[in-house]
C-alpha positions in Angstrom: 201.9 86.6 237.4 199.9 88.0 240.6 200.7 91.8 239.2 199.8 90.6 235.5 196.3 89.4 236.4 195.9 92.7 238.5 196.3 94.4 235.1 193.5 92.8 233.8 191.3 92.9 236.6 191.9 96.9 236.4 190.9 96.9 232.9 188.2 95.0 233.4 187.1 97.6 236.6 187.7 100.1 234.2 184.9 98.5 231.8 182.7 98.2 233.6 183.0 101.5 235.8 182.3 103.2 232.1 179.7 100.8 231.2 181.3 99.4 228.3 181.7 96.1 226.8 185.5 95.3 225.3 183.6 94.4 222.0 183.0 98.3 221.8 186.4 99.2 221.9 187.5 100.3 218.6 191.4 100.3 219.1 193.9 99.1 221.9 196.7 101.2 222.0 199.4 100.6 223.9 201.1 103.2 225.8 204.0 103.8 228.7 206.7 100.9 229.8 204.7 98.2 231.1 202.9 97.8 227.9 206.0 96.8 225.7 206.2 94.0 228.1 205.5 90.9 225.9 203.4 89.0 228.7 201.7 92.1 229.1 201.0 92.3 225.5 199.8 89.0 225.0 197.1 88.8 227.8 196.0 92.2 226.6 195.4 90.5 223.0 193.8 87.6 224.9 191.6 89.7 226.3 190.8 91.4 223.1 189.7 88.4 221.5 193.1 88.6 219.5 192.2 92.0 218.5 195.9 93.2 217.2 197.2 95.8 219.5 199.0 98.9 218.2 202.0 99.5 219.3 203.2 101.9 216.7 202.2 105.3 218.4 204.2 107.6 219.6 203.7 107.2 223.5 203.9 111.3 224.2 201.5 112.0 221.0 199.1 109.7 222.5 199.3 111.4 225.7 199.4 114.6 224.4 196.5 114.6 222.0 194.0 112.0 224.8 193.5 109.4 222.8 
């Protein structure tokens, strides 16, 4: 759990560093291994406010095109 919550603290970091609230993020897509973990998956919807999470990209096109 300790590296779970470390997840979210980063993302939280990451917020804030970029002055952003998470209500002014459009989409969550989810991207790279540790994201198709389903713990992972559900705090990130937590987080979202139960936002659904897309998980239908293409990992490499993401990359790719910076989404």
């Amino acid at each position: 759990m300790g590296f779970f919550n470390k997840c979210i603290k980063t993302l939280e970091t990451c917020l804030s560093d970029a002055k952003m609230r998470k209500l002014r993020v459009e989409q969550v897509i989810l991207v790279s291994g540790s994201t198709r973990i389903p713990k992972v998956q559900h705090m990130l919807q937590e987080f979202f406010d139960g936002r659904e999470l897309c998980k239908s990209v293409n990992p490499d096109e993401v990359v790719a095109y910076g989404k």
